[in-house]
N, C-alpha and C positions, 0 to 999 in steps of 0.2 A: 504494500500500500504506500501511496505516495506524501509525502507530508500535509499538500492543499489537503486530497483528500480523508486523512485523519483529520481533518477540521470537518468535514462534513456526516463524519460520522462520529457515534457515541454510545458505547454500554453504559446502561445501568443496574444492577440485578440482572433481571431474567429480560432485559428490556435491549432493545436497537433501538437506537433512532438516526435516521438517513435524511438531511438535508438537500434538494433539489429545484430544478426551478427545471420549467416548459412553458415553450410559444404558445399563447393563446392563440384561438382564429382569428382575434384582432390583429397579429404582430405584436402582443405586449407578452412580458413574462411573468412567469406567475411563481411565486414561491410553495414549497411543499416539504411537509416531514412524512416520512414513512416511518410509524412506528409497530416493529415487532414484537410479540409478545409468546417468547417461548415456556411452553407447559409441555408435563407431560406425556401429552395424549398430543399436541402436533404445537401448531403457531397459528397464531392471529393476529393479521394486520387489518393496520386503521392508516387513512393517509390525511392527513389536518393539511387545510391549505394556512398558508402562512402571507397577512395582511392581501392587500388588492392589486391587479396589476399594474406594473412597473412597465417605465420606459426602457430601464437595460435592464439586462439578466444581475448585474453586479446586485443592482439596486431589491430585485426578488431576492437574489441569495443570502443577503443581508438580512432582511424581514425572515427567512427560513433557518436561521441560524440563530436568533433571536428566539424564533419557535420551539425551538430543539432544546434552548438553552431552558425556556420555562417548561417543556413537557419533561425532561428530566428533572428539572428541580421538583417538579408535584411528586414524582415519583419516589425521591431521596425523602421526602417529608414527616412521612409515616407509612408505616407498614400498610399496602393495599388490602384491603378487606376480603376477608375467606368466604367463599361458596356452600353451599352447602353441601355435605359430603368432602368438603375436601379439609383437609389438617397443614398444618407447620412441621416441620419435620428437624 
């Protein structure tokens, strides 16, 4: 992995989070986190877009990097709440 790209990515626990950005059909960019969430039984992902589109791509990547930075920090805050049937181990 490249060093830019360790900025765009981030574990937390059992957590990824992937910062990105894509051309709207307008021509504008758009920022995005892809957050995984690996469990035992497989992974589930969720994609948060990150603020509105942008003129440059810098400008998305920025707003998604910001995103990433606060959907890890919820995550670090306290412990995510148990399912039923499922334990701490």
């Amino acid at each position: 992995m490249t060093e830019p790209e360790q900025d765009l990515f981030k574990r937390v626990g059992y957590y990824d989070f992937r910062a990105y950005t894509q051309l709207t059909s307008g021509g504008l960019s758009q920022g995005f986190v892809l957050a995984r969430h690996h469990m035992l039984v497989g992974m589930v992902q969720t994609v948060f877009r990150a603020g509105k589109p942008c003129a440059t791509s810098s400008e998305a990547l920025s707003l998604a990097l910001e995103k990433l930075s606060h959907l890890a920090a919820i995550v670090t805050q306290e412990p995510l709440p148990l399912g039923t049937g499922e334990q701490s181990i």
